[in-house]
N, C-alpha and C positions, 0 to 999 in steps of 0.2 A: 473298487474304484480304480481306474484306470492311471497308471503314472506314464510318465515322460523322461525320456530319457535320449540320448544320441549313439547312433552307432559305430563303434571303434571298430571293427571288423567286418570283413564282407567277404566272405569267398566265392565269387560266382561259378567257378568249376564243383564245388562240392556242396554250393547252394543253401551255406547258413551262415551264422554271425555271431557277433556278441555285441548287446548295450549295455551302456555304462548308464549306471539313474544315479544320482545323487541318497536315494532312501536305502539303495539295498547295497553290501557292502560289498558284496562278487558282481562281475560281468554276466549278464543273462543271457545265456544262451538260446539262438530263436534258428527257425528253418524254413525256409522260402517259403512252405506251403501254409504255415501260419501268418502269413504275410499278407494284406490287403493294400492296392496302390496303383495309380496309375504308372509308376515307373518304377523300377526294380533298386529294392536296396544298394544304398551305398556310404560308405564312410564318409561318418558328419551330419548324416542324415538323422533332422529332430522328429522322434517318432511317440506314437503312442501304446500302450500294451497292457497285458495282465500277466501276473506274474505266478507259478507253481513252484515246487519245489518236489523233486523226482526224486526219490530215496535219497542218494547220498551223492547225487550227480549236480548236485549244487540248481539252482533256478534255471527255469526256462518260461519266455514269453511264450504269452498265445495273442491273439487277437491283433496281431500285430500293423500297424497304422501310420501312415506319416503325419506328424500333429498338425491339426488345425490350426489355422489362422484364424482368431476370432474379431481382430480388427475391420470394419468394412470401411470404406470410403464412398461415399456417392458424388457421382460426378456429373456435374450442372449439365440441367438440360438443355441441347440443344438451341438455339433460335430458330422462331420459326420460320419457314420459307419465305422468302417476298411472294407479294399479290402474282398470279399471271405463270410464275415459273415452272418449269415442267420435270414433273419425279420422276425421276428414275428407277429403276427396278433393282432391288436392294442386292449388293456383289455379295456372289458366296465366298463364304470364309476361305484365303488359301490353305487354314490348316488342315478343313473337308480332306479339297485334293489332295495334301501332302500324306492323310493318315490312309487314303485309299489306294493311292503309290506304293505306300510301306505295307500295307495288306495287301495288295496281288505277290509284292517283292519277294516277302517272306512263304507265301504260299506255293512260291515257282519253287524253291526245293522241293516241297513233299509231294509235286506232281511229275516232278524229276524223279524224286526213288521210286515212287508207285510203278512209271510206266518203265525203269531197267528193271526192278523187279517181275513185272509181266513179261519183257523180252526175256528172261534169263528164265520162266518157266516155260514159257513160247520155245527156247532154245531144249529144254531138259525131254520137253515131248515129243519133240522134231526127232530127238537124239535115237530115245529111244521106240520109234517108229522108225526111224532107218536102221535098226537093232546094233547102234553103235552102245548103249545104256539095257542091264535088263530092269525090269519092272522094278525089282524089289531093292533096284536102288535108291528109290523115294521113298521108300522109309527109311532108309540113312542118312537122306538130306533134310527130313523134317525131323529125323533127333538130333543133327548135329547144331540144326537151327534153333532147336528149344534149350539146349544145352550153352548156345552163347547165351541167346537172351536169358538163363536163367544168372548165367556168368557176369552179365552186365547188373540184374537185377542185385545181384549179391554184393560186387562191387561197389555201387551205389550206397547200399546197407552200411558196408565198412567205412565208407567215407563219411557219412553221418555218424559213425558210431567212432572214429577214430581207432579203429582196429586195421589189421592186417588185408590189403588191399589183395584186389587179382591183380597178375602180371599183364601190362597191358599187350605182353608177347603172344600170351596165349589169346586175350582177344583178337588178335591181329592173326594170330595162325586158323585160329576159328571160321572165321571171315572170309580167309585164302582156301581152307579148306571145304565151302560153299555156305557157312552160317553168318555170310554178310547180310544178305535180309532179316534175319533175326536180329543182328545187331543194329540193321536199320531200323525197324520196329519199337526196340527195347532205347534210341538213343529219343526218339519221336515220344514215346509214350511215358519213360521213364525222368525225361529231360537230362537225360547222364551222357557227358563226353561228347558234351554239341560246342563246348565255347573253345577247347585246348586247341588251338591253331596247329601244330604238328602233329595232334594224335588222328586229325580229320584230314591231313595231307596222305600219311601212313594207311588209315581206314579206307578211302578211297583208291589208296595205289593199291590195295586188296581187291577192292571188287574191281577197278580194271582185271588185273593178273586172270580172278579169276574166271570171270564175264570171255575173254584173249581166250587161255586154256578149254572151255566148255566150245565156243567157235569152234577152235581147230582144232580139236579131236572129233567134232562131228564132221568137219567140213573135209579131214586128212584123206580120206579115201578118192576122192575128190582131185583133188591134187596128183593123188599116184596114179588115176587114173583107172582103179578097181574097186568094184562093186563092195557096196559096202557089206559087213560079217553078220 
């Protein structure tokens, strides 16, 4: 049977919480993805759940729901039209348009990283076809790139597990060092280190710097005005 409970905690960076229910005498512990809702947890929020108990890690919700309203009201119909007068063609909801606003909105970043990522390999193959790159440096750029995203995936881990975090230095040196599309990937896929407003400022001065660096060391030869090596 399902209880009800409100939520005292919400961390939307590390994407879990804790309810307080009245029946159980600890805070339950719950995690985004057990979460069901049209809008994302938050403190105060009456919600619905089931409850487990994980070895000695105290409870944790599953099923997790914002509570129903079971009150309905109905509200009088209408009058009907006068004799003669002329109907109108029923106005679409403004929240239609609003919620199709906020879905193109949100979708303009992931077609933003998709196409620097395509120029930043467009750039790695220019590079090395003008033999400024040898070949077998793509295989150092797709291990350095599985090597963040594995960095991110782990990170993520620690922060639901409350253990010992990655420094967010090394992701950021990772990033500068060409495994910023991995970490774009692993932020997309993993939902980790999309909401921290200065670690997406820092993330981003990364893939400029290094997007600036891959340019001008292809384009250097260029400049000096000799053939490139």
């Amino acid at each position: 049977m399902k209880k009800q409970g409100t939520v005292v905690r919400w961390d939307s960076e590390k994407a879990f919480g804790f309810i307080r229910c009245p029946q159980i005498p600890a805070d339950v512990f719950f995690h985004l993805r057990d979460y069901s809702g049209p809008s994302k947890p938050r403190e105060g929020m009456q919600v619905m759940f089931d409850d487990i108990h994980v070895g000695g890690k105290g409870p944790r919700a599953l099923s997790v729901e914002p509570a129903r309203n079971t009150i309905v009201t109905e509200a009088p119909a209408p009058p009907p039209p006068p004799a003669g007068a002329e109907l109108l063609p029923p106005r679409q909801p403004a929240a239609r348009s609003r919620s199709q606003w906020q879905k193109r909105r949100e979708e303009r970043p992931l077609w933003i990283g998709l196409g620097l990522i395509a120029f930043w390999l467009l750039l790695w193959l220019v590079g090395i076809g003008m033999g400024r790159f040898p070949w077998v440096i793509l295989t150092a750029v797709v291990l350095i790139n599985l090597v963040t995203f594995y960095l991110y995936w782990r990170d993520k881990h620690a922060a639901i597990n409350e253990v010992q975090r990655t420094p967010e230095d090394w992701l950021h040196g990772l990033a500068v060092a060409g495994g910023w599309p991995g970490a774009w990937f692993a932020q997309q896929i993993l939902r980790h280190k999309t909401s921290k407003r200065p670690f997406r400022l820092i993330y981003w001065g990364t893939v400029a710097v290094n997007m600036l660096a891959l340019l001008a060391w292809i384009l250097w030869p260029a400049f000096l005005g000799a053939p490139a090596a």
